[in-house]
Structures are given as C-alpha cells and as structure tokens.
C-alpha positions in Angstrom: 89.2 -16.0 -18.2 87.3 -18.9 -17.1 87.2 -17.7 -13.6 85.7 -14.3 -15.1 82.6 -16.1 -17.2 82.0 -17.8 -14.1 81.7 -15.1 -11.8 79.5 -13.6 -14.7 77.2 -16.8 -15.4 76.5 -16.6 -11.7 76.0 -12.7 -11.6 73.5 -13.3 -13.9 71.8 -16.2 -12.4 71.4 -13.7 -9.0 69.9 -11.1 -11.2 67.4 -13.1 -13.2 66.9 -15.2 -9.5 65.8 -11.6 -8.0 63.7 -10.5 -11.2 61.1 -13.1 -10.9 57.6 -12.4 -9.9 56.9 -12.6 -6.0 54.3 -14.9 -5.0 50.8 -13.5 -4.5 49.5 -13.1 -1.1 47.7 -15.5 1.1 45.2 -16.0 3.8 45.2 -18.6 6.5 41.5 -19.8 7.8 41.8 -21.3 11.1 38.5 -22.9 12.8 37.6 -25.4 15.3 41.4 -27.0 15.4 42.3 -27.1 11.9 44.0 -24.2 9.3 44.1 -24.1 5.7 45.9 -21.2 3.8 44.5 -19.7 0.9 45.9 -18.3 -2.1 43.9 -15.5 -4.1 40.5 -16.4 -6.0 40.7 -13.0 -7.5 43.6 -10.5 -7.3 44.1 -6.9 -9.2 46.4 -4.2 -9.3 44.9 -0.9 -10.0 46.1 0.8 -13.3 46.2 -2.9 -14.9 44.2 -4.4 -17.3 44.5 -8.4 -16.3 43.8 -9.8 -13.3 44.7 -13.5 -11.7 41.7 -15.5 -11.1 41.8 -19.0 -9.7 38.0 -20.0 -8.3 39.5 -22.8 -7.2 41.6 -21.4 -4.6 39.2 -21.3 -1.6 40.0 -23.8 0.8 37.4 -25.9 3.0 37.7 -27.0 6.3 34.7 -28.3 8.9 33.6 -26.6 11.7 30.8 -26.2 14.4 28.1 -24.5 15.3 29.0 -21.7 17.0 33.1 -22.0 16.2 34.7 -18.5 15.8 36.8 -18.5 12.2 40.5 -16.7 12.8 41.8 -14.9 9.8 45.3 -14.0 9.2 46.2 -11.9 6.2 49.8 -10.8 5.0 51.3 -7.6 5.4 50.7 -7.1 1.7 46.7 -7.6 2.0 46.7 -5.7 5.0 48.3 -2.6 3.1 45.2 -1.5 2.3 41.5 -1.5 3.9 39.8 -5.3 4.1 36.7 -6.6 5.3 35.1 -10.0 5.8 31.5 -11.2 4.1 30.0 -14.4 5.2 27.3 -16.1 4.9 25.3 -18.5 7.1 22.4 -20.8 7.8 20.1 -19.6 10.3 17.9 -21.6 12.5 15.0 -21.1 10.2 16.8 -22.7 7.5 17.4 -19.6 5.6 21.1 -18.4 4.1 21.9 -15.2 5.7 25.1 -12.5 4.4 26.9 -10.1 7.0 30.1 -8.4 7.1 32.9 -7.4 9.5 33.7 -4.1 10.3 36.3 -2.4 7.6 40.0 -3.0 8.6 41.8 0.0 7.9 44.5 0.0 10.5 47.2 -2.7 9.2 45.6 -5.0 11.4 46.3 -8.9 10.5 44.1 -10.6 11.7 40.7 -10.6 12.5 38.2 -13.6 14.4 34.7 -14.2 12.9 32.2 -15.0 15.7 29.1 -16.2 14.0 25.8 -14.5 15.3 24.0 -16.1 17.8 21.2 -17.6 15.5 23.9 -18.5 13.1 23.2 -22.8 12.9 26.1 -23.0 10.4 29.0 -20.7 8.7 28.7 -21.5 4.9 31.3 -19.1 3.3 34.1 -16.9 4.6 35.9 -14.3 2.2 38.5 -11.5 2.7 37.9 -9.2 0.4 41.2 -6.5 -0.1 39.9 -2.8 -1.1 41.3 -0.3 -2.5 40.3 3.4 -3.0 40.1 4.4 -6.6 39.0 7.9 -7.5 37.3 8.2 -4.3 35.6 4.7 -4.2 36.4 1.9 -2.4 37.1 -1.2 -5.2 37.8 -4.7 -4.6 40.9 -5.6 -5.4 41.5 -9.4 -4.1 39.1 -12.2 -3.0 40.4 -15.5 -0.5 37.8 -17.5 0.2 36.7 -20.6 2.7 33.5 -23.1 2.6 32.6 -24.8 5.4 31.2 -28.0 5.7 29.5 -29.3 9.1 32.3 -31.1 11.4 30.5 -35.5 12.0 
C-alpha cells in the first residue's frame, strides 16, 4: 500500500512538474565583446486578451562607434516574421530610426551594422510579428540601450 501512494504522490509530482508554464522566450544582444540576454518587454499571444509586459527587461551593454550588434532569437521568436528597429545618433547630433529587413525565413540570427554616419547606436529592439486578418501585428518586443564604451 505504501509502496502504491508513493508511486502515485510521485506520478503526480511528474504531471503537475510538466503542466507548468514554459518560460517566455529570449533574445541575446552581443556587441563589441560583451552579451546580455533579454527576456520579453512586451509579449502576446493572438486570440488573448492579457499580455506580459516588463519595461524593464531591456538589457544595456556599451559599445563603439561603428560596432555591428549580433542578435540571436529562439526558435519560438523565429516562428514567425521579425524585424529589427534602431535608433541612432548621427554626426549632426540628430536621433535617427531605421529597420532591418523582415525575417521571414526561420532565420536566428541577424547582425546590425550601423550606417556609415551612424556616431552612436542608442536602441536596439526585436520586434516578433504576426499576421492577423491579413496584417502584420506585433506580438513581442526585446530590447537593448546602448551607452558609449570609456
């Protein structure tokens, strides 16, 4: 018998173990020698009404003029189309925005080469997309400030 509510107690244990939430997914940042993973500022699922949001969760690292930013995503961000934004300082002074090409073919990574008159990356974000009655939403946001390397 007590060999029985054992086997049971620990049955259970397995079940409840393999019932709980999986993690969300990340992004890892990697510039001028360092890497920072980031978990999700934003991050929906379509057909749901609550979202996780966390605008804490961009990560910083210091960089260079001129350093390229490597992006990994998971498996799960790369399910579905993602891009990059970014914004810089130019040599003028002035805060610029561009964008990466859309990643649509299960790619996980991409590299960020800042334009030529780029003096400084500011901000970095993956942005996940997903197509929702023929639009392309965002579903998830991981994001990265820079700050100039001494």
């Amino acid at each position: 018998m007590r060999r029985a509510i054992t086997a049971t107690l620990a049955g259970t244990a397995v079940v409840l173990a393999g019932c709980s939430a999986p993690p969300p997914p990340d992004v890892t940042f990697y510039t001028d020698g360092e890497s920072a993973i980031a978990s999700p500022m934003g991050l929906c699922e379509v057909g749901k009404d609550t979202c996780l949001q966390d605008q804490d969760a961009a990560v910083t690292l210091p960089t260079r003029k001129g350093q390229p930013v490597q992006i990994s995503v998971s498996s799960k961000v790369a399910d579905s189309p993602w891009g990059v934004v970014f914004s810089y300082v130019d040599r003028d002074g002035q805060q610029m925005a561009a964008s990466s090409r859309l990643i649509s073919d299960g790619s996980l990574s991409y590299t960020l080469v800042p334009p030529p008159e780029a003096e400084l990356l500011i901000y970095v974000e993956v942005q996940k997309l997903r197509a929702v009655q023929g639009k392309l939403v965002e579903t998830g946001i991981w994001g990265l400030t820079t700050r100039q390397r001494a």
